[in-house]
LOPABA-711569 format. One record per residue (C-alpha): residue number from 1; residue in one letter; chain; x, y, z. Coordinates in pm, whole numbers, always signed. Layout:
BEGIN
(atom NUM "A" "A" (X Y Z))
...
This chain:
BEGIN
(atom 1 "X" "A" (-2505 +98 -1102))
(atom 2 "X" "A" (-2668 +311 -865))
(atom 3 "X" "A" (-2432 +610 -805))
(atom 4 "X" "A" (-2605 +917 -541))
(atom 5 "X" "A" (-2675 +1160 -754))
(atom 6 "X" "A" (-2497 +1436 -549))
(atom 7 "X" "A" (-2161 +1254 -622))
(atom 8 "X" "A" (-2226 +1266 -988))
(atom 9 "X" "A" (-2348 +1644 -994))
(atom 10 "X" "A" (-2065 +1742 -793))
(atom 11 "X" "A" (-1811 +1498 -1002))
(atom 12 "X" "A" (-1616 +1719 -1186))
(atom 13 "X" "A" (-1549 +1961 -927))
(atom 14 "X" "A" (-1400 +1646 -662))
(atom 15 "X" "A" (-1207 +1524 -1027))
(atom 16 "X" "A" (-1051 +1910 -1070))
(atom 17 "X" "A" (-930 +1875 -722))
(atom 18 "X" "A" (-784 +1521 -814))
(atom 19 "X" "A" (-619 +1650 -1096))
(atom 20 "X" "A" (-430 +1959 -846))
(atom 21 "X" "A" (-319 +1688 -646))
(atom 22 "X" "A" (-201 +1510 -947))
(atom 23 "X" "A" (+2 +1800 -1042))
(atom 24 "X" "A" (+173 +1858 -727))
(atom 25 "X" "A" (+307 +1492 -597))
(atom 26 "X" "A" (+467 +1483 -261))
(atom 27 "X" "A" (+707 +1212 -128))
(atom 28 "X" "A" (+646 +1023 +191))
(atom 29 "X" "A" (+595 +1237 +520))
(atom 30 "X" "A" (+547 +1540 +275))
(atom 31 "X" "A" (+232 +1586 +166))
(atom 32 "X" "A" (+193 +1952 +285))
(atom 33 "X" "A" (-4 +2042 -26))
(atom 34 "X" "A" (-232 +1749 -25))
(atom 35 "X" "A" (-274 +1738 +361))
(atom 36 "X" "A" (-353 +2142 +354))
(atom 37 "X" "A" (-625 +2095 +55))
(atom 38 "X" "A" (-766 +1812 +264))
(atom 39 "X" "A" (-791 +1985 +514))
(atom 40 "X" "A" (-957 +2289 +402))
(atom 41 "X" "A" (-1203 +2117 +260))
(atom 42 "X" "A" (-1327 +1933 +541))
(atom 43 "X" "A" (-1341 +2211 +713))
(atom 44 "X" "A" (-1566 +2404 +483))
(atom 45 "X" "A" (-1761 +2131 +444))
(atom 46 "X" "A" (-1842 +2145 +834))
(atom 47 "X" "A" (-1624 +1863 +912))
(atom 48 "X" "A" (-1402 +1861 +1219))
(atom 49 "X" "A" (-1035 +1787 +1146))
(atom 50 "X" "A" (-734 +1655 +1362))
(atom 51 "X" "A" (-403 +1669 +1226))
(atom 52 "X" "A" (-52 +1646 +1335))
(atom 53 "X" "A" (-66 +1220 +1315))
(atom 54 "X" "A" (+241 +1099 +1148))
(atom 55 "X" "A" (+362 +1487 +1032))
(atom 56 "X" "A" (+91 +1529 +770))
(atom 57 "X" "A" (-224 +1269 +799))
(atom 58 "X" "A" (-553 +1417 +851))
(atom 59 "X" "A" (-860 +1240 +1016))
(atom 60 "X" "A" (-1209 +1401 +949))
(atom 61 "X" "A" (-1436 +1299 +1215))
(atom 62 "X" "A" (-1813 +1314 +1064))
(atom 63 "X" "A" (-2115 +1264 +1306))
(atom 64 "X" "A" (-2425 +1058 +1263))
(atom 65 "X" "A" (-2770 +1171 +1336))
(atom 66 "X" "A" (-2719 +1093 +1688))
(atom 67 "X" "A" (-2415 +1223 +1719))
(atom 68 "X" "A" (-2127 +926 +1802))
(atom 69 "X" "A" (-2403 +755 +1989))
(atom 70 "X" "A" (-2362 +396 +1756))
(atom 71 "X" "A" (-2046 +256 +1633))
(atom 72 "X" "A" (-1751 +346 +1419))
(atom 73 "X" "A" (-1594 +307 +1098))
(atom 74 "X" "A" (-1251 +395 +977))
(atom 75 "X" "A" (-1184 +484 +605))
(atom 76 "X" "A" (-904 +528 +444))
(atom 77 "X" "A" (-702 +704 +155))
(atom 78 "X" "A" (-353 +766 +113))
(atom 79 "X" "A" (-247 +1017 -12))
(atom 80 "X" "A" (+134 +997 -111))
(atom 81 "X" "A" (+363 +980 -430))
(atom 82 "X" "A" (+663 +785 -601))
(atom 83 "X" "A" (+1015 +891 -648))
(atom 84 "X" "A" (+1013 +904 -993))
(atom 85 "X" "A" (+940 +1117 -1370))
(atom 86 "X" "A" (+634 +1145 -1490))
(atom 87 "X" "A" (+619 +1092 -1901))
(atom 88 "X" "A" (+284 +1212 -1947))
(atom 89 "X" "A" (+273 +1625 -2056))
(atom 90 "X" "A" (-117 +1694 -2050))
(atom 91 "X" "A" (-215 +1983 -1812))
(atom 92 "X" "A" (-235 +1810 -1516))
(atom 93 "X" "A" (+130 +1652 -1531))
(atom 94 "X" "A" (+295 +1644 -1223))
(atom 95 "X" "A" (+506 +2001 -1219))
(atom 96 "X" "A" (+755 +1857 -970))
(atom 97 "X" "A" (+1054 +1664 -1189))
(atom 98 "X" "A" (+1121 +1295 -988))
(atom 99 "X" "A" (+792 +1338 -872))
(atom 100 "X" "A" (+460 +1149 -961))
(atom 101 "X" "A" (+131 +1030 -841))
(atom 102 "X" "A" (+184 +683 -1082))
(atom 103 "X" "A" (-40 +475 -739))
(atom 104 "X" "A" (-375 +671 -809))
(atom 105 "X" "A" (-303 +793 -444))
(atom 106 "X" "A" (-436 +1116 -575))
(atom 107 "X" "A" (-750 +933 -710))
(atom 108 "X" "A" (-755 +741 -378))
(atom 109 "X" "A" (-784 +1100 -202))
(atom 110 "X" "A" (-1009 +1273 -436))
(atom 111 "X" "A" (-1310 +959 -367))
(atom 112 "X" "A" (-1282 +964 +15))
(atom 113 "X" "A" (-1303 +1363 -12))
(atom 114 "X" "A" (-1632 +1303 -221))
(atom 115 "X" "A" (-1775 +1094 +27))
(atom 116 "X" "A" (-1717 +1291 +286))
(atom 117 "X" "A" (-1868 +1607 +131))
(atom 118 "X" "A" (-2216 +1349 +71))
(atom 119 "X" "A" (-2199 +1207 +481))
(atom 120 "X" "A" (-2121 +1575 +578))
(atom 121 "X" "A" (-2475 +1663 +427))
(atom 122 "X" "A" (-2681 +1411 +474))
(atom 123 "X" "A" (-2537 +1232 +781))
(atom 124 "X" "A" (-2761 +895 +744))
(atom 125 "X" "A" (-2609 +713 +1001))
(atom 126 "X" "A" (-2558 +683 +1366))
(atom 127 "X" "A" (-2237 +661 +1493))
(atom 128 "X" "A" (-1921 +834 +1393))
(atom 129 "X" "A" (-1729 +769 +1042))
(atom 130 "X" "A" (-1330 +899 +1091))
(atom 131 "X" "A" (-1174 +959 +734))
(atom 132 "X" "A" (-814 +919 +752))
(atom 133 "X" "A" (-586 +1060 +500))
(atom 134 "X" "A" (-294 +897 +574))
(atom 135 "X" "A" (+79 +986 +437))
(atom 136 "X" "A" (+372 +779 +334))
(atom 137 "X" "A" (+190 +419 +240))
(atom 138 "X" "A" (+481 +420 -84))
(atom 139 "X" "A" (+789 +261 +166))
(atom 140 "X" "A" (+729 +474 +492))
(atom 141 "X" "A" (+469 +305 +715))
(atom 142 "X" "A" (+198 +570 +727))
(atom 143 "X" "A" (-26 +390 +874))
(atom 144 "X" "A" (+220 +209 +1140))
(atom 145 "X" "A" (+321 +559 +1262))
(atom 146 "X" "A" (-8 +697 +1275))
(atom 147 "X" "A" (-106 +370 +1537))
(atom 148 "X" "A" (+223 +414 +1695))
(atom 149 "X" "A" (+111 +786 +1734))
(atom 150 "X" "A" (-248 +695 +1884))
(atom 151 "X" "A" (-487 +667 +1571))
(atom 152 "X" "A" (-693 +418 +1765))
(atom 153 "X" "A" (-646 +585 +2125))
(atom 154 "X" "A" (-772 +890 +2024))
(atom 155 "X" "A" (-1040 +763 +1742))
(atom 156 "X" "A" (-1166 +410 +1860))
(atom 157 "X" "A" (-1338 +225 +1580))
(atom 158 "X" "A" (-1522 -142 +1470))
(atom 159 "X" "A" (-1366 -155 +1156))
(atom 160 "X" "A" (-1102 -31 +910))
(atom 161 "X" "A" (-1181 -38 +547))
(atom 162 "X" "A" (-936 +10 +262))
(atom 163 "X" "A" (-882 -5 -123))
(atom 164 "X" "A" (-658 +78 -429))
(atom 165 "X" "A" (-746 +133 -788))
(atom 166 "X" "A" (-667 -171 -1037))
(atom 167 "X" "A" (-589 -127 -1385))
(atom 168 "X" "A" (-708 -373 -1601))
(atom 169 "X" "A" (-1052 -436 -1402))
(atom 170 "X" "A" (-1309 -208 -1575))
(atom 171 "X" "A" (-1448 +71 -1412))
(atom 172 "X" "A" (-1745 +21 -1208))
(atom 173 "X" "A" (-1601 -343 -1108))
(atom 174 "X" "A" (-1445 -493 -786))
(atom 175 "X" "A" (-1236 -743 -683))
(atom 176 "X" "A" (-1226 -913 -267))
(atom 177 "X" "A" (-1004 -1122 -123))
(atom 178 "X" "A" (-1062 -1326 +203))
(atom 179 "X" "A" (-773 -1378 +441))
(atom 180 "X" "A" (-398 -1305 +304))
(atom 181 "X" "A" (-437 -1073 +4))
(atom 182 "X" "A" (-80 -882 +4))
(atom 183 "X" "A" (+255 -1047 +124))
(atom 184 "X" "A" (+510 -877 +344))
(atom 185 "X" "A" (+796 -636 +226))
(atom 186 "X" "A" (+1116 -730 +371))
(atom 187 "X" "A" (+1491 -631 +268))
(atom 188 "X" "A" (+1823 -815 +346))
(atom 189 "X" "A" (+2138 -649 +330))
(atom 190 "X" "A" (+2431 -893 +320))
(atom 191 "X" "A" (+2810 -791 +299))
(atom 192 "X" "A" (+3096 -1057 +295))
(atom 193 "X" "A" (+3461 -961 +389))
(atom 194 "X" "A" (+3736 -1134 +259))
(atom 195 "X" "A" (+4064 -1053 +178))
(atom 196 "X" "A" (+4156 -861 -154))
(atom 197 "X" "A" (+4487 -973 -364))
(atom 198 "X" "A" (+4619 -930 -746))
(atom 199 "X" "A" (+4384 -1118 -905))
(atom 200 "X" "A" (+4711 -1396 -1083))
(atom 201 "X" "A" (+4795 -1493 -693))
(atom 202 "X" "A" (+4420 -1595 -599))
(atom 203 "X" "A" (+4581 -1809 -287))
(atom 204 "X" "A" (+4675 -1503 -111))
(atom 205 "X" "A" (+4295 -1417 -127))
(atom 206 "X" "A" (+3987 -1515 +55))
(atom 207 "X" "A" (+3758 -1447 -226))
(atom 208 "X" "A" (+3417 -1315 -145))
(atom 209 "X" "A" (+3284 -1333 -514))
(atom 210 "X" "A" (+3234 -1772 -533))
(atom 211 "X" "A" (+3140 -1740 -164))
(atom 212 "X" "A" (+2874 -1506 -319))
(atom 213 "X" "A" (+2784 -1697 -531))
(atom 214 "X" "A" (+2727 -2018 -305))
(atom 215 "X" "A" (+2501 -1820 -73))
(atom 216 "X" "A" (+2266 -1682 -368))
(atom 217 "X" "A" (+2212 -2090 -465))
(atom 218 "X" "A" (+2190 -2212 -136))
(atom 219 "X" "A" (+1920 -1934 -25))
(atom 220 "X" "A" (+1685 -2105 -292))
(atom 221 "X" "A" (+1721 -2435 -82))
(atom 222 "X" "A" (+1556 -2228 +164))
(atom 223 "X" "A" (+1228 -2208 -27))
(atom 224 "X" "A" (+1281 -2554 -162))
(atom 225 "X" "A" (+1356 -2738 +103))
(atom 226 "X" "A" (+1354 -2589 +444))
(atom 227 "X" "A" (+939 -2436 +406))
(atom 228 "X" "A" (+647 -2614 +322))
(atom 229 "X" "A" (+589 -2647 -15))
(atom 230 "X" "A" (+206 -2546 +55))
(atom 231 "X" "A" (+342 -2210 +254))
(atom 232 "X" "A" (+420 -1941 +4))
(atom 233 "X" "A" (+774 -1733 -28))
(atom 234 "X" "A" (+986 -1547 -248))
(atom 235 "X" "A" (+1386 -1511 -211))
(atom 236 "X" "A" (+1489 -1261 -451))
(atom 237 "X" "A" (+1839 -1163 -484))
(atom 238 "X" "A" (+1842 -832 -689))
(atom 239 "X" "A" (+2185 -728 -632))
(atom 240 "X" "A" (+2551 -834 -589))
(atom 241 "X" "A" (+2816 -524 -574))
(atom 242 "X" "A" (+3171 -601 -591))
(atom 243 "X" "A" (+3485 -494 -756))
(atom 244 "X" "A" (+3700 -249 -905))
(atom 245 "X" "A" (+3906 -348 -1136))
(atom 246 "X" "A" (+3954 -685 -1381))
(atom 247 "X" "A" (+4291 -802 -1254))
(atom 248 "X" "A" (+4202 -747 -827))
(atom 249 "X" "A" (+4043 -1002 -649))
(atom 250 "X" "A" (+3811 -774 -419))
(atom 251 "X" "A" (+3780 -826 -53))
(atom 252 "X" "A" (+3446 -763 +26))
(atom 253 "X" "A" (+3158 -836 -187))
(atom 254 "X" "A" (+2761 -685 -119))
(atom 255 "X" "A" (+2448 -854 -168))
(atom 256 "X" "A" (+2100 -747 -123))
(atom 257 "X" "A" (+1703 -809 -200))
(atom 258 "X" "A" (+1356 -908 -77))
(atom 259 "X" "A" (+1160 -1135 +78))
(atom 260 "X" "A" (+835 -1226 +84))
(atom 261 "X" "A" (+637 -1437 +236))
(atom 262 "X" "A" (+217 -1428 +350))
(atom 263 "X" "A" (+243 -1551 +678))
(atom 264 "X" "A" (+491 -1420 +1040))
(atom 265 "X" "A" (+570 -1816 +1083))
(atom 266 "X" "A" (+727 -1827 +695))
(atom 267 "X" "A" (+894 -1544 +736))
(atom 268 "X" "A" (+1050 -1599 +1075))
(atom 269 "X" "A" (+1174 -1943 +886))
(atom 270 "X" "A" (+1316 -1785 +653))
(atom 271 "X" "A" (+1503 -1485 +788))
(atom 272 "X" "A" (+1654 -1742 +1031))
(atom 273 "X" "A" (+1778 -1985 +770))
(atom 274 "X" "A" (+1880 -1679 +582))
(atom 275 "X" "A" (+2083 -1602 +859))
(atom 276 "X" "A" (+2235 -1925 +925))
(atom 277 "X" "A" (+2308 -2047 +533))
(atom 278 "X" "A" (+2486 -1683 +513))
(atom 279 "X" "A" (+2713 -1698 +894))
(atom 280 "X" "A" (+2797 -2079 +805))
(atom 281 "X" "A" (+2907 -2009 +466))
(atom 282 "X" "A" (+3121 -1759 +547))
(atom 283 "X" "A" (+3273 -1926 +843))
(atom 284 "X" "A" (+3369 -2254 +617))
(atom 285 "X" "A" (+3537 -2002 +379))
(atom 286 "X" "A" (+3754 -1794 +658))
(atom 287 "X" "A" (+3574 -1450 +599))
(atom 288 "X" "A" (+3327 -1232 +764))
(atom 289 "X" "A" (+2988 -1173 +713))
(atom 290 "X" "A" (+2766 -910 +794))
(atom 291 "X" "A" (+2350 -971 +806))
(atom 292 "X" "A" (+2051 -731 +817))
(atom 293 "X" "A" (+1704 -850 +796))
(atom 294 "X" "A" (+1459 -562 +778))
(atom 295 "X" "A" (+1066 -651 +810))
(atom 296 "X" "A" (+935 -351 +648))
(atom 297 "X" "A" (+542 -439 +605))
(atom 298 "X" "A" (+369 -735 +723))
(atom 299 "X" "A" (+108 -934 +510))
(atom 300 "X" "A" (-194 -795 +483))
(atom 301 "X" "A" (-468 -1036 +593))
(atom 302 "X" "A" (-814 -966 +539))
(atom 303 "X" "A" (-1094 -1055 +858))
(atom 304 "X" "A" (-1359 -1285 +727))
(atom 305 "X" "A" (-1693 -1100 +870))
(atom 306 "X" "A" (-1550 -788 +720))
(atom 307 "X" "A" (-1453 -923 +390))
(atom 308 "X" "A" (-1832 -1067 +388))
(atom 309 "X" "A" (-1943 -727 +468))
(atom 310 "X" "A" (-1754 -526 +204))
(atom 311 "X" "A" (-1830 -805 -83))
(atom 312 "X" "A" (-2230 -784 -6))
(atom 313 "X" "A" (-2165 -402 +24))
(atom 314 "X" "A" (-2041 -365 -330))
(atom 315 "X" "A" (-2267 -610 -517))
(atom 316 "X" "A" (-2536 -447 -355))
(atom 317 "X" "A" (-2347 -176 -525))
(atom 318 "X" "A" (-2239 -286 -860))
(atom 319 "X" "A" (-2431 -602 -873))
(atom 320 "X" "A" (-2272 -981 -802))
(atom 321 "X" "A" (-2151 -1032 -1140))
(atom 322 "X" "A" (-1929 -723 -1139))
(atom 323 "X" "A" (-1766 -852 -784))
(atom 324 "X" "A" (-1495 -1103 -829))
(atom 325 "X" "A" (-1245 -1262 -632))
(atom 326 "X" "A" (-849 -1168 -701))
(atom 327 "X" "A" (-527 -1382 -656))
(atom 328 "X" "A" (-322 -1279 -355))
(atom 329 "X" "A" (-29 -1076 -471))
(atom 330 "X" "A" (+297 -1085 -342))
(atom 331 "X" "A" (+346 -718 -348))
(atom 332 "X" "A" (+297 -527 -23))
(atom 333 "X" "A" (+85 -286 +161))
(atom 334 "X" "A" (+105 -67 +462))
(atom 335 "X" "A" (-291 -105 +559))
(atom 336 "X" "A" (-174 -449 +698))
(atom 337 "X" "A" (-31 -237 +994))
(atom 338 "X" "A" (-426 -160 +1069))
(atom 339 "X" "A" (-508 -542 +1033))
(atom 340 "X" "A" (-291 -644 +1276))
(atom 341 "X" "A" (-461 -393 +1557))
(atom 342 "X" "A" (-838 -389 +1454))
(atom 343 "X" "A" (-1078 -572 +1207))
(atom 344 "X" "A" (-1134 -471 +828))
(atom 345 "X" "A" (-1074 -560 +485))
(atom 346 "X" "A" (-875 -428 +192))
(atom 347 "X" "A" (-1011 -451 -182))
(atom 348 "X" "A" (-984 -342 -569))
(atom 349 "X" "A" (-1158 -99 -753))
(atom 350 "X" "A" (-1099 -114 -1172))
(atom 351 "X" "A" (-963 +156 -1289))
(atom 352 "X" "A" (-994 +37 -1644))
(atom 353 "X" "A" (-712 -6 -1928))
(atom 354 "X" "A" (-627 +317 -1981))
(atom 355 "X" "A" (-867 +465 -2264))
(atom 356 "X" "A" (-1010 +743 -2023))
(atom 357 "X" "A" (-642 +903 -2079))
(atom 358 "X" "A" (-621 +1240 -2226))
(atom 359 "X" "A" (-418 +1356 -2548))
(atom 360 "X" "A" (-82 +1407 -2391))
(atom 361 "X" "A" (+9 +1129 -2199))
(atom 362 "X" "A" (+296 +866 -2264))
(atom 363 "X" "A" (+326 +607 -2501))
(atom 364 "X" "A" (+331 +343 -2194))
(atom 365 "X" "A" (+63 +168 -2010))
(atom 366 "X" "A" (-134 +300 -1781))
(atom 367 "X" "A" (+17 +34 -1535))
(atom 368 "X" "A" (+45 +107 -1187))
(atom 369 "X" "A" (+443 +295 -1138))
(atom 370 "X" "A" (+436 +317 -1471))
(atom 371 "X" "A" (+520 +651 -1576))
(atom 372 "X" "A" (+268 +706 -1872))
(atom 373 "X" "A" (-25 +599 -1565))
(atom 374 "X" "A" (-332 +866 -1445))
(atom 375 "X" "A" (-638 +775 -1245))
(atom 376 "X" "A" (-953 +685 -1414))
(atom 377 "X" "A" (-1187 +996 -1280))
(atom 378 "X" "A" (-1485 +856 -1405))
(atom 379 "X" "A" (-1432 +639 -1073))
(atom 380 "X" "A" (-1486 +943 -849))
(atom 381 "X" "A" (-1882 +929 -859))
(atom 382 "X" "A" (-1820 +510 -835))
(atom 383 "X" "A" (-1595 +524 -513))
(atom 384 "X" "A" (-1754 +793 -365))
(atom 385 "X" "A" (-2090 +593 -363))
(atom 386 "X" "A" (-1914 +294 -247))
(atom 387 "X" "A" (-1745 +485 +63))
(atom 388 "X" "A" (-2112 +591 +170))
(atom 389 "X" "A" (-2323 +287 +109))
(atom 390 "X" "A" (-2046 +140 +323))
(atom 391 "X" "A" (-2058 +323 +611))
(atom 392 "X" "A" (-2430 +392 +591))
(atom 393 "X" "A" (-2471 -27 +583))
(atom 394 "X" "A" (-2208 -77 +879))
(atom 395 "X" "A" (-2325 +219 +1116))
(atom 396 "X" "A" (-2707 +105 +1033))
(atom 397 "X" "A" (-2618 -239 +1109))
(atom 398 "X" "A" (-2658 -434 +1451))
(atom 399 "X" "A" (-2267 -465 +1617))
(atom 400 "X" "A" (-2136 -784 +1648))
(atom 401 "X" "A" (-2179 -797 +1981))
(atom 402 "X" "A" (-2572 -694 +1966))
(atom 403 "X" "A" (-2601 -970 +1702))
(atom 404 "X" "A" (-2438 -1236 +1985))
């Protein structure tokens, strides 16, 4: 592979920075720490700075040779982490206890920051490359708030290009994925009110618990027989509260969990099926039910050109036997929030299987939200590169229009 040799002389500085962030994990909308060291840097390295998008994103703005005179390209990192203990104890363990970078959202930062201290230098492009460090991808909607807030008002752009780290792909290889890649997140929240009674005189109830129960089986009908089979969804049920006590028949019973689905038309079937199974249901059984249906993230759905672009990018790269194609996943991802506004493409970087880990971390995998996880930093030299042949090749390359 051939990595700039700036990135790989100035490796171990970008992975000590990695490793700060590491050890001091913010949740979503507070990444004051990260957002400050961001920023700081950029600035030293000459790079103008807005912040203030979505409390704590930053977006470095770096100029071509001709200053924006060209086109644009958008690249992102996130930069939060996850509610939760970290089980590793080597230096760089998070010092913050329920806190910890277990995405690689701190390895995610540390690349973009060493390829913008390579485009700052050497600026071999025209146009303009914007760097956004976004917050709050883990659940909040970074990336929805920062459009909501103006991102591409104030900063205009071709193209959007995002990643994440993958363990189990080795280091130095990269996976594509054309069209729907990641599903929507969705939650439903579900509560059924009956009436409560001693649990040896069940006919002076309305019991919510069977009527439970009826819904949960009947929601699978849903997926079996209401959508396509060729259309792709999940219904999971993940929990059922009710009850107090063993000999009280309770009088309102909870149910909630996810769906998800990789198109708007599947999921618009199925939240209003959802819907009706749960009102009917309850109606034929005397009670009351309350439904919430909240779209959280929608799929994210890769544009062909750019997909095309980023897979001849990185086996350019990396070479066309370590580019392959991944499965979609059904897990979710706020950079479809950018899809839906302007082109781009989101892909995989290996991060390996774990064997770059230090003495000191856990005796679990290093899985992503797995609490023995750390980012592979041997891929700060690899993404780095990758982030700078990519906008070199896009800025130095005819628009779309031009090509028409």
């Amino acid at each position: 592979m051939n990595l700039i040799e700036s990135l790989l002389a100035d490796a171990a500085t970008i992975a000590a920075l990695r490793r700060d962030i590491h050890a001091h994990p913010e949740l979503c909308f507070q990444e004051q720490y990260v957002s400050d060291l961001v920023a700081a840097k950029l600035t030293e390295w000459g790079i103008p700075i807005r912040r203030g998008l979505a409390k704590t994103a930053v977006v470095g703005i770096v100029e071509g040779r001709r200053g924006r005179a060209g086109g644009a390209i958008g690249l992102r990192a996130d930069m939060d982490a996850l509610p939760m203990s970290e089980a590793n104890t080597f230096a760089h363990a998070s010092k913050h206890p329920g806190r910890m970078h277990a995405c690689g959202h701190d390895g995610h930062t540390a690349m973009l920051l060493a390829a913008a201290q390579h485009l700052a230098r050497h600026r071999d492009f025209d146009g303009v490359v914007y760097l956004l460090f976004q917050p709050a991808e883990e659940g909040g909607g970074g990336a929805r708030e920062m459009i909501k807030e103006g991102l591409f008002d104030e900063f205009p752009m071709d193209a959007v290009f995002g990643m994440h780290n993958w363990p189990g792909f080795s280091t130095g290889q990269f996976a594509v994925c054309p069209g729907p890649c990641m599903a929507s997140s969705n939650e439903f929240f579900i509560t059924i009110r009956g009436r409560g009674s001693h649990a040896a005189l069940p006919h002076l109830s309305i019991d919510p618990v069977p009527i439970a129960c009826q819904m949960v089986q009947a929601f699978q009908t849903i997926i079996t027989r209401n959508k396509r089979p060729i259309d792709t969804a999940v219904i999971s049920v993940t929990m059922i509260h009710t009850g107090e006590a063993t000999n009280v028949v309770p009088d309102a019973c909870e149910i909630q969990g996810t769906v998800r689905t990789f198109t708007t038309e599947v999921l618009d079937l199925v939240e209003k099926r959802m819907r009706q199974v749960a009102t009917a249901t309850a109606q034929a059984f005397e009670c009351i039910c309350e439904f919430e249906f909240e779209r959280n993230y929608p799929p994210t759905v890769n544009h062909r050109h750019e997909t095309h672009f980023v897979r001849s990018v990185l086996e350019e790269l990396a070479g066309p036997a370590r580019v392959h194609e991944f499965e979609p996943t059904m897990g979710a991802e706020d950079f479809s929030f950018y899809l839906q506004k302007i082109p781009g493409c989101y892909f995989l970087i290996g991060n390996g299987d774990g064997e770059h880990r230090e003495g000191g971390h856990g005796m679990g995998p290093c899985m992503l939200h797995n609490p023995s996880y750390d980012f592979n930093d041997a891929l700060i030299p690899v993404g780095g590169t990758m982030w700078v042949r990519m906008a070199e090749a896009w800025l130095n390359t005819p628009r779309p229009q031009e090509r028409r």
